[in-house]
N, C-alpha and C positions, 0 to 999 in steps of 0.2 A: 210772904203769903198774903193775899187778895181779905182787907176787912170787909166780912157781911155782916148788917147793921140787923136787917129783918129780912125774913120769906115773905113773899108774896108774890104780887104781879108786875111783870118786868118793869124797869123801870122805863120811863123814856127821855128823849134830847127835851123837849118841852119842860116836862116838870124839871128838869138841872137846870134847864138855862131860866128857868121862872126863879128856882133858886138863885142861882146869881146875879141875876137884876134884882132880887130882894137886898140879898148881902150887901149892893153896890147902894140899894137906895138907903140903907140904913149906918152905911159909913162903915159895915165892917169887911175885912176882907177876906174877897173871896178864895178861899183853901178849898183841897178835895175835900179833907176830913169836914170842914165849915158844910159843904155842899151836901155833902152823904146825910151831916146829922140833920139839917131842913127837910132832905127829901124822907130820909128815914124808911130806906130797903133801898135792895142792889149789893151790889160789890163794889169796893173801890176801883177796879181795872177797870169797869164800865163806867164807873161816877167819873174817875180821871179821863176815861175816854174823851165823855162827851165834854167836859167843863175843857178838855182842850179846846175842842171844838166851840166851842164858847168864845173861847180867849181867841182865836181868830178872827173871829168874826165880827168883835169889837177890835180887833185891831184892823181890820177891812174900813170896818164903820168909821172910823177915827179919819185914816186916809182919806177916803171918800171926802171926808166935810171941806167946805172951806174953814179959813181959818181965821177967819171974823165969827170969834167964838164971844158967846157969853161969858161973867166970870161964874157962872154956877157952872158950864159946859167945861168951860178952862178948869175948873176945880174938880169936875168928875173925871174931866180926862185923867187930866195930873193924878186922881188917885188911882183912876183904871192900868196908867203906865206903873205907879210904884206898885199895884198888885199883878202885873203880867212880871214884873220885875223878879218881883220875889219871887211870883209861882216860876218862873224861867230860872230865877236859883235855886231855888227848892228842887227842880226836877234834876239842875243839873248838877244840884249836891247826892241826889238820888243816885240818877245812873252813874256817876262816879264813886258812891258805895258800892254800890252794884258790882260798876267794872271791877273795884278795889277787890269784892267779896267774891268774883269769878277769879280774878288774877289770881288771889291767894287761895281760893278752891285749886284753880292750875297750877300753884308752885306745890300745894301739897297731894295732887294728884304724882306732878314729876318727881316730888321726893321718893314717895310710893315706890312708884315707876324706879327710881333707881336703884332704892335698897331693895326691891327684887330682883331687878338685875343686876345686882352685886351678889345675892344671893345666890339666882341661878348661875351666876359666873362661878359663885364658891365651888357647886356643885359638879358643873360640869368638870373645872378643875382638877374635884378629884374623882369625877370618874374617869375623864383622863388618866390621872395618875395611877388609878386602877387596873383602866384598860393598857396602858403602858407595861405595868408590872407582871400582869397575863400576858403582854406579846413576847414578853423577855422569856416568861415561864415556857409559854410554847415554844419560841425559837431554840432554848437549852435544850428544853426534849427532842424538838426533831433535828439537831444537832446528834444529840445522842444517839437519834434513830437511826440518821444517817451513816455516823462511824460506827453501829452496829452492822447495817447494811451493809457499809465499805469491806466491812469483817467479813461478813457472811460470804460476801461476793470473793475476796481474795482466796477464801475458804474452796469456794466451790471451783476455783479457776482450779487452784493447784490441785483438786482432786481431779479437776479433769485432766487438768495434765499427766496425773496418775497411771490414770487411766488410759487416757492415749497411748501412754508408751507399754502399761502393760497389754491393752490391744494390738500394740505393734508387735511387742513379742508373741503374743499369742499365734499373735497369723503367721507369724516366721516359723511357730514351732508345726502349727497347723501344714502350711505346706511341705516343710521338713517331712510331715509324716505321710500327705498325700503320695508325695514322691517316692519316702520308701514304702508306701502300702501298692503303688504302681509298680515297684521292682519286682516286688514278693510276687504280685500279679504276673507278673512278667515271670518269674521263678517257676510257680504255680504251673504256668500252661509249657514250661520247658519240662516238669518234671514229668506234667499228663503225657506230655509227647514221648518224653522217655521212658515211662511205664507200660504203656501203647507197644513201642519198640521193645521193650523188655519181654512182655508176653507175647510178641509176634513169632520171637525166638523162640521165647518156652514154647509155645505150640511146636514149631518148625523140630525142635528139638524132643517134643515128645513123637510126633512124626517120625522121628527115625531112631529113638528109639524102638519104637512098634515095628517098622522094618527090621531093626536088628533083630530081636526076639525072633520075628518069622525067620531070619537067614538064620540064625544062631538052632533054632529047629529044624531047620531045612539042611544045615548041614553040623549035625549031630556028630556025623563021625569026625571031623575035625575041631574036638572040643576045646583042644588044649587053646588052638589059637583063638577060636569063638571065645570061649571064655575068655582070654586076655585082652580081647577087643571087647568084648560085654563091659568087662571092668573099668576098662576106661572110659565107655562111654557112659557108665552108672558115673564114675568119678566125674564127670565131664556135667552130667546132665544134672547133677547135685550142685555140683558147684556154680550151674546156669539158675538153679531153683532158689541159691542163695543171693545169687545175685538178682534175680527178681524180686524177693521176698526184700531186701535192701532196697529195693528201685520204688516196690511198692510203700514199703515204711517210709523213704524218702518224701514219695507222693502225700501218704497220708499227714508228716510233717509240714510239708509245705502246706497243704490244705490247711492245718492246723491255725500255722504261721499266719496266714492270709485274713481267716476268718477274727484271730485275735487283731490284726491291724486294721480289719474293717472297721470291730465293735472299736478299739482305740480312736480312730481319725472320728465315729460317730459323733463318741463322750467329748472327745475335745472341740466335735461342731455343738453339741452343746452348750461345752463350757462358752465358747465363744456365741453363741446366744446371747447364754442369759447375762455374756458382758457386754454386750452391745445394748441390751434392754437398761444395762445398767446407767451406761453411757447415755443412754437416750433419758433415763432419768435425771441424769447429772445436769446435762444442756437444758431439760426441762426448770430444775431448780436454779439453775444460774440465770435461764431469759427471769424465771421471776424476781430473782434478787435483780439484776437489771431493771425492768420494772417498776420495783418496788423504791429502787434506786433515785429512777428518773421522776417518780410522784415525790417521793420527799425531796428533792433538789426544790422541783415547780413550787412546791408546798413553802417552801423556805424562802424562794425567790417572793413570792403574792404576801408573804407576811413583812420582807423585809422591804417592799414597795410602799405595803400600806402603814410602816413605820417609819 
């Protein structure tokens, strides 16, 4: 720290160097502190300043002379040399306190400096070790995740697989019945044709019934054999009414038949609906486990990168 002696008005080069040609004329020697207390204000940076400035300038002066000196000249020199002497040791006892007091400012600045970086080393260390202990955490669980997933996924394969085959039978049974619901169709429009022919006959055959009755009136006096041919042809035309009456109950069976194989091949387009929706739902859960599969893999890969 810079000693201020007194406030006032700045000092100047004149009054110090008046000072030190005092001190010089009076045999003492010239020092900052010597120079400060003469002039009496300032600061010692400027008191030193200028008295260096001094001190050159008698060593300029000195040069300068010849050397066919006086012995009073020879005895002020001599004392000017042992006081640029001293103040040139004194300065350079200075700045090499100085250096000394900077140098060990700088070894206990780098001390600092290292036991915080031993410290922040401590630290990162263990959050290392931390962040370590959570990659491990994470990695166990999406391990886990994953042979959960692998689960789910083997899960959903085999129910599709299930599923396939019972679609495959499905559709086997499915056409099975298409086919026989087309026979019965096919039954159906033999029967209508042969009911058609059945009552083409009953007509035809009530037709001549209606003629017999007219011949059988018509020829009254021969009843014995009218009658035995009437009989017959009652017998005849009965047994054609049963055989329609059969043709038709036939028809009406197959109708029957036909319409329960419709509503049948319907329910089972149904059933095969809603298994195909189901199926559609299976594929839908398996692309997600898929999916979800192929994230936790990448998921695992990026962690065991960044470890």
């Amino acid at each position: 720290m810079a000693e201020v002696v007194q406030l006032g008005s700045p000092v100047t080069e004149e009054e110090v160097w008046t000072a030190c040609d005092a001190l010089v004329s009076s045999g003492e020697e010239v020092t900052r502190r010597a120079v400060l207390r003469a002039v009496g204000r300032g600061s010692m940076t400027t008191v030193a300043r200028m008295v260096t400035t001094w001190e050159e300038r008698q060593r300029v002066k000195v040069e300068a002379r010849d050397f066919d000196l006086s012995p009073e000249e020879s005895e002020q020199i001599l004392m000017m040399g042992r006081q640029l002497l001293r103040s040139l040791t004194d300065r350079v006892r200075i700045e090499a306190a100085a250096r000394e007091k900077e140098l060990m400012e700088a070894a206990e600045r780098e001390r600092r400096r290292a036991t915080s970086l031993a410290a922040d080393y401590d630290i990162l260390t263990a959050e290392r070790t931390a962040d370590q202990e959570t990659h491990n955490t994470d990695i166990a669980r999406l391990n886990a995740e994953l042979a959960q997933t692998q689960s789910d996924f083997a899960d959903a394969t085999t129910a599709l697989s299930d599923m396939a085959v019972r679609l495959q039978q499905v559709t086997g049974r499915a056409d099975a019945a298409e086919t026989r619901a087309a026979a019965a169709e096919g039954r159906i429009a033999e029967a209508v044709a042969a009911a058609g022919e059945a009552k083409g006959r009953a007509d035809a055959l009530a037709a001549d019934l209606a003629e017999t009755k007219r011949r059988a009136d018509a020829l009254a006096s021969d009843l014995s054999a009218t009658k035995t041919a009437a009989e017959k042809m009652a017998t005849a035309l009965a047994e054609s009414e049963r055989e329609t009456a059969r043709q038709v109950a036939a028809a009406a069976l197959a109708e029957e038949r036909a319409r329960s194989a419709a509503e049948l091949a319907d329910e089972r387009a149904r059933g095969i609906s809603t298994l195909e929706a189901r199926v559609t739902d299976a594929d839908r859960r398996a692309a997600l486990a898929e999916a979800a599969l192929a994230k936790a893999e990448a998921d695992l890969a990026t962690l065991r990168s960044q470890t």
